[in-house]
N, C-alpha and C positions, 0 to 999 in steps of 0.2 A: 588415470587419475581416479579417484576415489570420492566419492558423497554417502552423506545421510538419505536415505529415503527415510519421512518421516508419513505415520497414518495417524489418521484423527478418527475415531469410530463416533456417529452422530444419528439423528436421525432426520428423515425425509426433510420436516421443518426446518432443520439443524442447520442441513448444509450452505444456506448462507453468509449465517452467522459465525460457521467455524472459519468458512473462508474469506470472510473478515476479516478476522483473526491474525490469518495465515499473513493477510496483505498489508494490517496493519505492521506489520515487522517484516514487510518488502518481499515476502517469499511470493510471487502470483504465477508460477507453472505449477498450476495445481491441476491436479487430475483425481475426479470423480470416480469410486466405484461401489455400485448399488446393487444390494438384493444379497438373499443368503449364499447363493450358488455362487456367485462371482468371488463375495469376500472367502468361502469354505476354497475355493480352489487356489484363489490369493496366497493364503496364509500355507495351502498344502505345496504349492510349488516353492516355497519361497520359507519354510520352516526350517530349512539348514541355519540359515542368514540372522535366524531374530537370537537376540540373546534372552528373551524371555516372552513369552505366547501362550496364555489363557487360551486354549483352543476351544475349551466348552461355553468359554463367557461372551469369546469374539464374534464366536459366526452365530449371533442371534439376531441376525436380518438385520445390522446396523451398516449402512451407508455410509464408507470410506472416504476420505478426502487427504490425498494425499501428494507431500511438497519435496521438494531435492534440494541440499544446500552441498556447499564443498564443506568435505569433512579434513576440513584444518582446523586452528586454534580457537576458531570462533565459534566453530559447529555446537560447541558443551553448552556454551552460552548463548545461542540461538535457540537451542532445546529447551531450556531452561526459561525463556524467556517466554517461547510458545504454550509452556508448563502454565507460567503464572497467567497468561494472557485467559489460556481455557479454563484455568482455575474462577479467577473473573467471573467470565463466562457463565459459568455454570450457575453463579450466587446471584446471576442478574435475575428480574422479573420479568422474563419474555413476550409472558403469553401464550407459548410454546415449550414444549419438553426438547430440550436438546442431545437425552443419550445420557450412555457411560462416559462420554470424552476421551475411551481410554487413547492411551499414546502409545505407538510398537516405530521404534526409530532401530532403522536394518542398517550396513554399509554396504554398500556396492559399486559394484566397477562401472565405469563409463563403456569400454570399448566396444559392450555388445548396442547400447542404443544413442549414445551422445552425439554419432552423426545423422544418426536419424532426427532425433529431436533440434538438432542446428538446422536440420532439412524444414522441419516443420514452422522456424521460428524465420519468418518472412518481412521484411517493410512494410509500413501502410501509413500511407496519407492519413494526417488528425488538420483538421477543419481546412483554411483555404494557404496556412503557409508550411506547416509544419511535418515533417516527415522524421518516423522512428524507425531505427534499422538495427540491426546487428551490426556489431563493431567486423565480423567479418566480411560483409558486405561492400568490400572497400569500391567494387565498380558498378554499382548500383547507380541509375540515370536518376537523381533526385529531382529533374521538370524544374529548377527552378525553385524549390522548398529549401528553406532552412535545416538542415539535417540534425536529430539530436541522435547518436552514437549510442549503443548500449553493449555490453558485453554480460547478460545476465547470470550465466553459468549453472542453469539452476537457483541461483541463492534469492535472487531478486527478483521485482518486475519487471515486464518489459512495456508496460503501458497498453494493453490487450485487453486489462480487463474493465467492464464496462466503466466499475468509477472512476479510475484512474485517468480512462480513454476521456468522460465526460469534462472532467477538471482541465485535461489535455487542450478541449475542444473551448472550455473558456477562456483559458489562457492565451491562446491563438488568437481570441477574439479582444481580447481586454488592454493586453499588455503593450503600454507604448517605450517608444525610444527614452532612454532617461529614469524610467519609473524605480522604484524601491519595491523588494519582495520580501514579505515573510511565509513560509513554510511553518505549520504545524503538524508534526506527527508527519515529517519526514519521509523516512525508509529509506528506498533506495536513493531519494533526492532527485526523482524524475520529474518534479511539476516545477520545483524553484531551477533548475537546470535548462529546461525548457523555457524556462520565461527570460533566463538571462542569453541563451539563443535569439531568444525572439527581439532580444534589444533592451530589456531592462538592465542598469547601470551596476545595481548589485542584489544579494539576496542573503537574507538567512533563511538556513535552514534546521529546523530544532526538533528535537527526538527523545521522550523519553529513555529509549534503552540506545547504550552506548557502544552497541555493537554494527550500529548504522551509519556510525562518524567515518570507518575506513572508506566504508562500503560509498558513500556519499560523494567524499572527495576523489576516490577512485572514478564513480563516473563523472563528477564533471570532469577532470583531466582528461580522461579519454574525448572532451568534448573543447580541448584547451582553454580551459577555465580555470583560474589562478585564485588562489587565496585572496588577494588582493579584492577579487568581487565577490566573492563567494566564502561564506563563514557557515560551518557546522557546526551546533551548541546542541548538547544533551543535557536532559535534565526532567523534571517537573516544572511547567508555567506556572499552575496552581499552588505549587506551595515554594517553588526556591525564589525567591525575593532577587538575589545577588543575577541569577540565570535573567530574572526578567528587566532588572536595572539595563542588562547588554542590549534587549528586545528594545528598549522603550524610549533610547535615546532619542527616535523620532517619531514621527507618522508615517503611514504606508497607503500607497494606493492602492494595494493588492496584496492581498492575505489570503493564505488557501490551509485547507487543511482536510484530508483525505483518510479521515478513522471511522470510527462507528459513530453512530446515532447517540449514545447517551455521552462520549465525550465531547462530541461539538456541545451539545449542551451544558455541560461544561465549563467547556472553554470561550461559548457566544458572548460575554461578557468583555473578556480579556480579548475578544478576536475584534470587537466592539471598538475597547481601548485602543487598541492600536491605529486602528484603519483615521488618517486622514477624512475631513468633512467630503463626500461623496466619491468616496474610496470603497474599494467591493470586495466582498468577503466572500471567493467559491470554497464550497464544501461538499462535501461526497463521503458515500461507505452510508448513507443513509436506506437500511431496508424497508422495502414500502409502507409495511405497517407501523413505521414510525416517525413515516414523514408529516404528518402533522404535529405530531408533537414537537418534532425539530424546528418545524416554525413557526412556531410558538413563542421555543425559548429565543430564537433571534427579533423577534417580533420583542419580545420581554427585553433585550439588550440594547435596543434604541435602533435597531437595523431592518431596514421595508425590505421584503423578497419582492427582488422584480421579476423574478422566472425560476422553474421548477423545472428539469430535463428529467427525461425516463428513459433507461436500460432496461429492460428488463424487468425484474425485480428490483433495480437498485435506480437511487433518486442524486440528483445534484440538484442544489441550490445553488442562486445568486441572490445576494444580496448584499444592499449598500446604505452607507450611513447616512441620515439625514439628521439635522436639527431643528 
């Protein structure tokens, strides 16, 4: 089988941010490579493959971050998407230089390392009920956890990386029998999938880019999950009226939404609107130096943070509505 390798060239501050990015459009097997020497031998082994390689602009000490999807029908439009996302990016006021951004997308074969990398992508317990596995994993001892299924391929997350794990670890904790879920900003549909394991009744889950909708209901099925509970809507919240009529037919006890820092902002307002009176709004992809500002704008949207978790570099909130 055949994938995209896609690179992101960025710098040291960058690689956050890019792989943000990356996660915000579900891709999280990403793999770091740093310093001039690593990217000059990157580009020299593997210069068969590219269809186009600035070899003088590339290797000027910029820090690689680079993601795999399946190169089928959707790959152009995955590209394309990562394109506008770093375009974004780049126009944002960081605080930080993020690079050239440039973009070098190879195709290559699986058979020399896809068993390696299925070796590598392992189970692991998220908080006290829930366990994430590879769909290969079929005799795996789950103790007793709630199993959520993944078959990533490359394209996707698998819930590994800190935000994703963080939102994982609230949902675990929040989400009761019966509850109603919205998802914003989507992706793979690991956290509204997750929750409807956990025992919530139904969920939406909503995505600006509409290359996330197969990808979505692909893994809840794999997790036998039925249309019936589970609705994927793409779209803009912000500005399609018609998309947010479908959102707002009621109140939610749980609302999550797993992007960067300045779209929770954003969207704190309308993540506000939805949430039922003390009903909780987890969010994540927030990078450290802007988690004040993040709670801020939920502070501004009528919603108290009752708790702040830390990965790393990367921040999740909780927070709920009062009147």
């Amino acid at each position: 089988m055949k994938y995209k390798e896609i690179s992101v060239f960025t710098t040291e501050a960058g690689l956050d941010a890019v792989c943000a990015r990356f996660s915000m459009l579900g891709m999280e097997q990403l793999e770091i490579v740093q310093g001039r020497e690593e990217i000059a031998d990157f580009l020299q082994k593997s210069a068969k493959y590219w269809d186009f390689a600035d070899m003088d602009e590339l290797c000027a000490a910029e820090p690689c971050v680079k993601a795999y999807i399946d190169d089928d029908d959707a790959a152009d439009a995955a590209v394309a998407a990562l394109k506008a996302s770093l375009a974004e990016l780049k126009g944002m006021a960081l605080g930080f230089g993020v690079g050239s951004l440039n973009m070098l997308v190879q195709t290559v074969d699986d058979s020399v390392w896809l068993n390696a990398w299925k070796e590598a992508y392992k189970p692991f317990p998220v908080g006290k009920h829930l366990l994430v596995r590879p769909s290969w994993e079929d005799e795996y001892d789950a103790q007793g956890r709630r199993v959520l299924s993944l078959d990533p391929g490359m394209a996707f997350g698998t819930g590994s990386h800190p935000t994703t794990r963080m939102c994982l670890e609230y949902i675990d904790e929040l989400v009761k029998e019966g509850d109603s879920v919205v998802d914003l900003g989507c992706g793979s549909g690991i956290l509204s999938i997750a929750a409807l394991i956990l025992g919530a009744k139904d969920a939406i889950a909503v995505d600006i880019d509409p290359i996330v909708e197969t990808i979505a209901y692909e893994n809840a099925a794999l997790n036998g999950i039925g249309r019936d509970r589970y609705t994927v809507l793409t779209g803009d919240v912000l500005t399609d009226s018609a998309l947010r009529e479908k959102i707002e037919a009621k109140r939610y006890p749980i609302v999550t939404a797993n992007i960067v820092a300045s779209v929770i902002i954003a969207l704190a307002p309308y993540a506000a609107k939805l949430l039922e009176e003390g009903g909780k709004f987890i969010t994540s992809g927030i990078i450290d130096t802007r988690e004040e500002e993040v709670a801020a704008a939920l502070t501004a949207a009528g919603l108290s943070i009752l708790e702040i978790r830390r990965g790393g570099d990367w921040r999740a909130i909780l927070a709920e509505k009062r009147t």
